[in-house]
N, C-alpha and C positions, 0 to 999 in steps of 0.2 A: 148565289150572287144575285144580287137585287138588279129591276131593269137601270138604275140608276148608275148603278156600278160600273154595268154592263156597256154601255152608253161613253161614260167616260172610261173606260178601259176601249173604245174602239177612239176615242179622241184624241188623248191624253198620254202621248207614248214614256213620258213619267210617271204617270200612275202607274201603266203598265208592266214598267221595267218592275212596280214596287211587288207583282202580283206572287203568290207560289209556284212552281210549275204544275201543282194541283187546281189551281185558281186560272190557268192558262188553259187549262185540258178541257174545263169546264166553258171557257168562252167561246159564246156561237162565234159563226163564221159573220162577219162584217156583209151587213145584206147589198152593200155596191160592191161585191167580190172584188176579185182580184187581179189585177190586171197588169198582165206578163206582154211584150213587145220587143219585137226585134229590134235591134241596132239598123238592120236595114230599111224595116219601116218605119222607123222612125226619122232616118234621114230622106226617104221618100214626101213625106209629112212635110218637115220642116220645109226641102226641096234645098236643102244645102245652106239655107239664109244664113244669118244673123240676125239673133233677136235683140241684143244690145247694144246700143253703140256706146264702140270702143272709147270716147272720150270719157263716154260716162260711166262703163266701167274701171277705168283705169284711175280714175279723179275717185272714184269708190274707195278701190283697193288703197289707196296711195293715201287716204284721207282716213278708213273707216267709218263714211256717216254718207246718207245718200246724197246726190248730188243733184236729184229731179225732183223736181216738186211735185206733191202731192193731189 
């Protein structure tokens, strides 16, 4: 697999899917690893917030198109 491949098979998670399981054995590891976290620390993180407001998500869901400007 070319570095090109290689590159978009770490971006691309439809190329990916398109790979062989041969083709997957062979893909290094993604060099910003992999990063596993708790449910606990992650609500430590957050600190319990809300990152959305609720108007704007719900005017989302209820519409399908964003509702915040760019």
């Amino acid at each position: 697999m070319n570095k090109a491949d290689v590159i978009r098979a770490w971006k691309d998670p439809l190329y990916r899917a398109t790979l062989t399981p041969e083709e997957l054995a062979q893909l290094p590891d993604h060099p910003s690893g992999v990063l596993e976290i708790q449910d606990e620390q992650l609500r430590g993180v957050a600190g319990l917030a809300e990152t959305t407001a609720q108007t704007c998500t719900e005017f989302s869901f209820n519409n399908f198109r964003r509702c915040c400007p760019r």
